[in-house]
PQR file of N, CA, C, O and H, with PARSE charges and radii, in Angstrom:
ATOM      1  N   UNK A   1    -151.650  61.410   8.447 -0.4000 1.5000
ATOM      2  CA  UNK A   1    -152.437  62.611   8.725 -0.0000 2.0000
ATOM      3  C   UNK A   1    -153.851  62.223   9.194  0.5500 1.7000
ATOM      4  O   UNK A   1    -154.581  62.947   9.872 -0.5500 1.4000
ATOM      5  N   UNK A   2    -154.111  61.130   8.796 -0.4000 1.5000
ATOM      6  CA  UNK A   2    -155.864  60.827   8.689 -0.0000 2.0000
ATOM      7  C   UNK A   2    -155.836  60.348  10.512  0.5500 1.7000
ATOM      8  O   UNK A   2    -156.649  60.739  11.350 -0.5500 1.4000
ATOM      9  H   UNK A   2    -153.519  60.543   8.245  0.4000 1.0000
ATOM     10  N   UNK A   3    -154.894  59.603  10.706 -0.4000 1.5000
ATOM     11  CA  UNK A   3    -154.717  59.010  12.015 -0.0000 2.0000
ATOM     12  C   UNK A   3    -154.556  59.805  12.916  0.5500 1.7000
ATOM     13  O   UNK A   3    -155.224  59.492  13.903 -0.5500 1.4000
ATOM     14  H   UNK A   3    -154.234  59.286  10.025  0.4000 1.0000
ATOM     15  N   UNK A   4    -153.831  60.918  13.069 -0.4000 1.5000
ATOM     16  CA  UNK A   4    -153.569  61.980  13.585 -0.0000 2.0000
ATOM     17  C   UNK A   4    -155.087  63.216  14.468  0.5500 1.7000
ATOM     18  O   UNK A   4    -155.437  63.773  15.508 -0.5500 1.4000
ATOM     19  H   UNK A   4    -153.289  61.172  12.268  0.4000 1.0000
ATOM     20  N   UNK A   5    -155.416  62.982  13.108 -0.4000 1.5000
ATOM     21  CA  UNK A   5    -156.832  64.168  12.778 -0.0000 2.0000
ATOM     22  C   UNK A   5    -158.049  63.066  13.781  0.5500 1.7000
ATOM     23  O   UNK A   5    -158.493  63.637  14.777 -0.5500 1.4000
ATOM     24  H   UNK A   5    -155.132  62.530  12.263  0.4000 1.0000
ATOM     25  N   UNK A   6    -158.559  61.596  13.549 -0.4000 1.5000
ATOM     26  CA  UNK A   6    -159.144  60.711  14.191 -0.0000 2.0000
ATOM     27  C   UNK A   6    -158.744  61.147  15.563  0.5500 1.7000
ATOM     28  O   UNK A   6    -159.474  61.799  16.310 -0.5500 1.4000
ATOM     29  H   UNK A   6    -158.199  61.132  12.739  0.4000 1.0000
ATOM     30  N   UNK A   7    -157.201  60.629  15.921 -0.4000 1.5000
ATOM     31  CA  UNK A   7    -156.694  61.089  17.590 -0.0000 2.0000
ATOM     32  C   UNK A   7    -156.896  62.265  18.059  0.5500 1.7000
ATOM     33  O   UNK A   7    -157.018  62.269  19.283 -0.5500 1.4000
ATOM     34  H   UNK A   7    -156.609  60.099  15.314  0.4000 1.0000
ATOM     35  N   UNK A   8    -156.996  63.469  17.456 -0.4000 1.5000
ATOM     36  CA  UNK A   8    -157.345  64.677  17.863 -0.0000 2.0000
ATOM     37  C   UNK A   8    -158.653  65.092  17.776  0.5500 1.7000
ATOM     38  O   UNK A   8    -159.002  66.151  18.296 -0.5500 1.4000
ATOM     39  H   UNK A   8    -156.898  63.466  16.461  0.4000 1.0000
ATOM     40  N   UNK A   9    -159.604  64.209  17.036 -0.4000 1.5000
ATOM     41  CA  UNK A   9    -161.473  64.202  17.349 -0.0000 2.0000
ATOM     42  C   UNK A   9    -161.529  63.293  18.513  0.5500 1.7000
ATOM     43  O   UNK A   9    -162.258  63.762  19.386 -0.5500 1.4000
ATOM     44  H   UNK A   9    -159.320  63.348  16.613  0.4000 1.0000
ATOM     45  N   UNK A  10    -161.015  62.169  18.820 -0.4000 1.5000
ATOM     46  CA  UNK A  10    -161.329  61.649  19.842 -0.0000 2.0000
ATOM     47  C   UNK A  10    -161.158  62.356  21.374  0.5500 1.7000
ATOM     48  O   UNK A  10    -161.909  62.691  22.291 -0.5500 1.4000
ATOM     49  H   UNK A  10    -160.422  61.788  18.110  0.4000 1.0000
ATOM     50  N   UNK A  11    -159.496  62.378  21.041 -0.4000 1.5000
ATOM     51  CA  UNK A  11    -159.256  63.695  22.289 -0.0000 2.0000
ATOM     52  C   UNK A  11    -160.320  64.769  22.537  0.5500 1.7000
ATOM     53  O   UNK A  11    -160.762  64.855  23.683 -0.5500 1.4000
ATOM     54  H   UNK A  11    -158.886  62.106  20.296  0.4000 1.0000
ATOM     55  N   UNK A  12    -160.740  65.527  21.671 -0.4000 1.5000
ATOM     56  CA  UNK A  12    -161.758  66.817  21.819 -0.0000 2.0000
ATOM     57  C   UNK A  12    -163.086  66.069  22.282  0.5500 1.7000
ATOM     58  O   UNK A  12    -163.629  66.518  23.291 -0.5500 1.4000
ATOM     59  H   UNK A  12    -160.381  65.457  20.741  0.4000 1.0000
ATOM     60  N   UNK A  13    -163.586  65.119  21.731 -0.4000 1.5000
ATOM     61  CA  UNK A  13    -164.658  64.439  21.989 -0.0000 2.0000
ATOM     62  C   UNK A  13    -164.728  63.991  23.672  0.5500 1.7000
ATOM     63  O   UNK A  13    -165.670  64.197  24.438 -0.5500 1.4000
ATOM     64  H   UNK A  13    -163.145  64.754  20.911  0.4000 1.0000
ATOM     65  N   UNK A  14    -163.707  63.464  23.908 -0.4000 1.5000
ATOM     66  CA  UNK A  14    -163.293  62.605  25.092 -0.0000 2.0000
ATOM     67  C   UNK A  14    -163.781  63.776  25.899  0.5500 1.7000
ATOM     68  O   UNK A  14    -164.863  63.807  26.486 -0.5500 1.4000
ATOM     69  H   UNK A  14    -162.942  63.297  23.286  0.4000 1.0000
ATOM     70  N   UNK A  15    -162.657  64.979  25.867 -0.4000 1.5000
ATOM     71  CA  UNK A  15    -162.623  66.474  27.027 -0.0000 2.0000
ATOM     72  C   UNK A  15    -163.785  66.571  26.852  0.5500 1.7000
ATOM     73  O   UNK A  15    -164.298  66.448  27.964 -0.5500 1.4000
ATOM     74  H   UNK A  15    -161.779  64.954  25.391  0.4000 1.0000
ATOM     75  N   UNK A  16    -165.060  66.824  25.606 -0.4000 1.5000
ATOM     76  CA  UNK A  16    -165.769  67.387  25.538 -0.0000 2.0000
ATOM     77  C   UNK A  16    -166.985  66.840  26.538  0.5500 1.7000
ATOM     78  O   UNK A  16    -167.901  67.572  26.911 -0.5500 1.4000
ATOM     79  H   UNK A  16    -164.643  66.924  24.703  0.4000 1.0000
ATOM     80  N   UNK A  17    -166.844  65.367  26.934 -0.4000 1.5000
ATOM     81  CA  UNK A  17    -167.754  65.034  27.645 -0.0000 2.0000
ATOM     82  C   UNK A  17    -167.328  65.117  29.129  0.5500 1.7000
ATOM     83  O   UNK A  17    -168.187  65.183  30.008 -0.5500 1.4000
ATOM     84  H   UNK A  17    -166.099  64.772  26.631  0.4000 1.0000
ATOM     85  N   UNK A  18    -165.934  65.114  29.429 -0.4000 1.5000
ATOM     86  CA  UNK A  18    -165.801  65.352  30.483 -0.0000 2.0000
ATOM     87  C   UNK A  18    -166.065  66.343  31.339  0.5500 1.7000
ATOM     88  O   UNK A  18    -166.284  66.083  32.523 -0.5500 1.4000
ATOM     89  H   UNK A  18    -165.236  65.060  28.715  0.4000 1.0000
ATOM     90  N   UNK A  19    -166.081  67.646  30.855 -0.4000 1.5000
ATOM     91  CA  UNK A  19    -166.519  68.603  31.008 -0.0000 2.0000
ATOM     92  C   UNK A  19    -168.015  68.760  31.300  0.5500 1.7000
ATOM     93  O   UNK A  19    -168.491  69.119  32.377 -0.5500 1.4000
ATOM     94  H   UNK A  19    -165.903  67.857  29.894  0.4000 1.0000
ATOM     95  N   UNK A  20    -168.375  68.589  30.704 -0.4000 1.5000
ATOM     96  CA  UNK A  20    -169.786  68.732  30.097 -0.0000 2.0000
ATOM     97  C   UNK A  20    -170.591  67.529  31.279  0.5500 1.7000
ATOM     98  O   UNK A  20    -171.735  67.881  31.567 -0.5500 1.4000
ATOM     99  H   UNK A  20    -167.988  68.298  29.829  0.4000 1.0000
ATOM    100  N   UNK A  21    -170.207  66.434  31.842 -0.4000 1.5000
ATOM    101  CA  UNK A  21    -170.525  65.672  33.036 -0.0000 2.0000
ATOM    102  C   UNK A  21    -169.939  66.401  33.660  0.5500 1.7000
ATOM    103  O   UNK A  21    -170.674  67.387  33.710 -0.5500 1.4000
ATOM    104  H   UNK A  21    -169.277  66.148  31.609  0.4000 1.0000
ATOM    105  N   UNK A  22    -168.905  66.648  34.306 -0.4000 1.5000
ATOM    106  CA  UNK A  22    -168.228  67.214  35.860 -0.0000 2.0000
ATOM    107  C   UNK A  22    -169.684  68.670  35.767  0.5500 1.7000
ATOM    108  O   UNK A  22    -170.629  68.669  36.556 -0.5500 1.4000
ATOM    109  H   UNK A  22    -168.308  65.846  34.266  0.4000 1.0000
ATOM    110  N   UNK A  23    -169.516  69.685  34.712 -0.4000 1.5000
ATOM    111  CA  UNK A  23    -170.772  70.357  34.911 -0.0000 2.0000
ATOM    112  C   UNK A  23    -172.209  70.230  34.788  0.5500 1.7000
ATOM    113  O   UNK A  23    -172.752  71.332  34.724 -0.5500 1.4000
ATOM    114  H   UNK A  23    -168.749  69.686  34.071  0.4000 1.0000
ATOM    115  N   UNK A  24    -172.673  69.653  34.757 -0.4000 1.5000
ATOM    116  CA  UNK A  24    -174.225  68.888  34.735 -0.0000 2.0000
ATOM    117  C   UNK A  24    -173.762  68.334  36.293  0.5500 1.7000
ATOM    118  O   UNK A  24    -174.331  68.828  37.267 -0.5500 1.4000
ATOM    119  H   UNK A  24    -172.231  68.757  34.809  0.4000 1.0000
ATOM    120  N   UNK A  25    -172.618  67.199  36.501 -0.4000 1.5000
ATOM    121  CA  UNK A  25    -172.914  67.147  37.960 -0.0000 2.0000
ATOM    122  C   UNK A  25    -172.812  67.764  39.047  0.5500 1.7000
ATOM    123  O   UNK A  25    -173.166  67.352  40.152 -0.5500 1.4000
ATOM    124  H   UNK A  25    -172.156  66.798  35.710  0.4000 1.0000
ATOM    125  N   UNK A  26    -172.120  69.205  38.679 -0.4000 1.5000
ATOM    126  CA  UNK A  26    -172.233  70.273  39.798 -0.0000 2.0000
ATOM    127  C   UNK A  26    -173.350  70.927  39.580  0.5500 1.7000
ATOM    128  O   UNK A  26    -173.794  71.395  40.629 -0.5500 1.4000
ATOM    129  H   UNK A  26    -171.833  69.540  37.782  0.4000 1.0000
ATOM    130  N   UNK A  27    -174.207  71.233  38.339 -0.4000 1.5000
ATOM    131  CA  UNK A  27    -175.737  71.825  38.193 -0.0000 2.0000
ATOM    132  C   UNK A  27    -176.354  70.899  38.940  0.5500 1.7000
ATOM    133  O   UNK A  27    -177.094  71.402  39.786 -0.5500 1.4000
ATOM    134  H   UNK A  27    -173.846  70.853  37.487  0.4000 1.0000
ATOM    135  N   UNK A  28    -176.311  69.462  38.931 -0.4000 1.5000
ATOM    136  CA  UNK A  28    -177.760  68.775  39.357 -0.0000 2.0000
ATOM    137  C   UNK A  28    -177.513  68.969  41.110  0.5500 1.7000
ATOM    138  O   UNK A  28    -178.304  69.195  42.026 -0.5500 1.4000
ATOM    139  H   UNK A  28    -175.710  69.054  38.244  0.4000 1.0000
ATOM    140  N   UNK A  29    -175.921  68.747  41.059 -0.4000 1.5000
ATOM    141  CA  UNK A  29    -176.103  68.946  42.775 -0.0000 2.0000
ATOM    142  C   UNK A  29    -176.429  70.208  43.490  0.5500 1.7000
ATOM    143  O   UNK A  29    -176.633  70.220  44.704 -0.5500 1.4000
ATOM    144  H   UNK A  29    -175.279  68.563  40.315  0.4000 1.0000
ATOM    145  N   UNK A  30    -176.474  71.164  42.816 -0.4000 1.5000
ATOM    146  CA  UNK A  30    -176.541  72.340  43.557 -0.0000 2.0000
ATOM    147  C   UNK A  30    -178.126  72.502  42.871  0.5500 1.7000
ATOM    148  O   UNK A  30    -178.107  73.733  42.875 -0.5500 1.4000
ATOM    149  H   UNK A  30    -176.309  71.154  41.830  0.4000 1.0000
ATOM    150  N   UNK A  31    -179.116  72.259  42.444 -0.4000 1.5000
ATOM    151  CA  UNK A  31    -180.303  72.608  42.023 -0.0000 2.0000
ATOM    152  C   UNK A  31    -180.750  70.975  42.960  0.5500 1.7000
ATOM    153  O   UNK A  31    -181.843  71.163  43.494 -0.5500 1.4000
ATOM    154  H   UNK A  31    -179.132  71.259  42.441  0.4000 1.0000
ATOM    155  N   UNK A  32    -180.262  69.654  43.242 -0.4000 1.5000
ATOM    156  CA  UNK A  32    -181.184  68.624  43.897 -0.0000 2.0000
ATOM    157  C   UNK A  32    -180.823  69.345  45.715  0.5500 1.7000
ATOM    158  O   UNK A  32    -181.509  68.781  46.567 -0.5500 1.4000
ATOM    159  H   UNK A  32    -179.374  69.501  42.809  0.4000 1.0000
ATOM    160  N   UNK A  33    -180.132  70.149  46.115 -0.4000 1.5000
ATOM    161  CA  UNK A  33    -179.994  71.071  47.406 -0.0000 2.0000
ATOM    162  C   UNK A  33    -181.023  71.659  47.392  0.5500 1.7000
ATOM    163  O   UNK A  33    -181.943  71.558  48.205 -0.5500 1.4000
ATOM    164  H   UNK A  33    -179.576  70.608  45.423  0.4000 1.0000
ATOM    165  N   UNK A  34    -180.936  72.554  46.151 -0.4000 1.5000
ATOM    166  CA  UNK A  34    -181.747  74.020  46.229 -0.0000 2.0000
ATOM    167  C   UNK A  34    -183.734  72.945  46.758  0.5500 1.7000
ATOM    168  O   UNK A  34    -184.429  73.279  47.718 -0.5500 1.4000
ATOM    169  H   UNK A  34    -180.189  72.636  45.491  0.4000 1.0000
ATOM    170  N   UNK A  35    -184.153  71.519  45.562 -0.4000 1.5000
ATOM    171  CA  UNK A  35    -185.199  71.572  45.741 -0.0000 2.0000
ATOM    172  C   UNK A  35    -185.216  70.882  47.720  0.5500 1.7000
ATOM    173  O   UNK A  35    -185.916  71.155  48.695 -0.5500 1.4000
ATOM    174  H   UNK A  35    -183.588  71.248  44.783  0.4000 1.0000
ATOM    175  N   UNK A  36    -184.151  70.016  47.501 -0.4000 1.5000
ATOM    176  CA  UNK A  36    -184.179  69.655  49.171 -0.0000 2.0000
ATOM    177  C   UNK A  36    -184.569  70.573  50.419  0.5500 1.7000
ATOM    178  O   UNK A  36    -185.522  70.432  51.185 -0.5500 1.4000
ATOM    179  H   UNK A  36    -183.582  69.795  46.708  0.4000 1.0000
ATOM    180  N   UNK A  37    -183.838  71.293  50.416 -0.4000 1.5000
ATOM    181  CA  UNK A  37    -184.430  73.454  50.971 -0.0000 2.0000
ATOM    182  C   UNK A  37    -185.432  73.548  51.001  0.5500 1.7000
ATOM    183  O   UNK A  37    -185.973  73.664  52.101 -0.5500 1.4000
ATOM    184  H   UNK A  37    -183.064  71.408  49.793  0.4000 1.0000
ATOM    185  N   UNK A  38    -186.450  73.548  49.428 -0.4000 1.5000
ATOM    186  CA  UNK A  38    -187.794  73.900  49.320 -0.0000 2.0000
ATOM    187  C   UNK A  38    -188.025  72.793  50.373  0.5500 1.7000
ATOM    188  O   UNK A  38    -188.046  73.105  51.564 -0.5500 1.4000
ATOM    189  H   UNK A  38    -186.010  73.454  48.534  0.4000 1.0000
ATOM    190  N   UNK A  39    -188.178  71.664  50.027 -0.4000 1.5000
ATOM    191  CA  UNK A  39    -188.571  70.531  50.280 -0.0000 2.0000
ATOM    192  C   UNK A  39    -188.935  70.802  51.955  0.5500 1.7000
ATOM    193  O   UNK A  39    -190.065  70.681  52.428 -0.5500 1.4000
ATOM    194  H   UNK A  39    -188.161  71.411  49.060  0.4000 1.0000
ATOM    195  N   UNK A  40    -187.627  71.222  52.777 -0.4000 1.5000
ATOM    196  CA  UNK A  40    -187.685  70.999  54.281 -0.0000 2.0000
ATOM    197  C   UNK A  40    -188.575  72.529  54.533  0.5500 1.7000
ATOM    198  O   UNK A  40    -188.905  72.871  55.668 -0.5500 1.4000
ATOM    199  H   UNK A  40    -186.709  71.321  52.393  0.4000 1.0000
TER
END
């Protein structure tokens, strides 16, 4: 059970960052556009 419960925090942990990068890297790219815009 203990092994089980470990594999299923890691799993959640794992998704949890994946997520969480793929969105931060669609925020930074669409806000480093937006200042590029200002920029030009």
């Amino acid at each position: 059970m203990q092994f089980d419960a470990f594999a299923i925090l890691v799993l959640l942990v794992i998704g949890f960052m994946v997520v969480f990068s793929t969105l931060l890297a669609i925020w930074y790219w669409k806000f480093g556009r937006k200042l590029i815009h200002q920029k030009e």
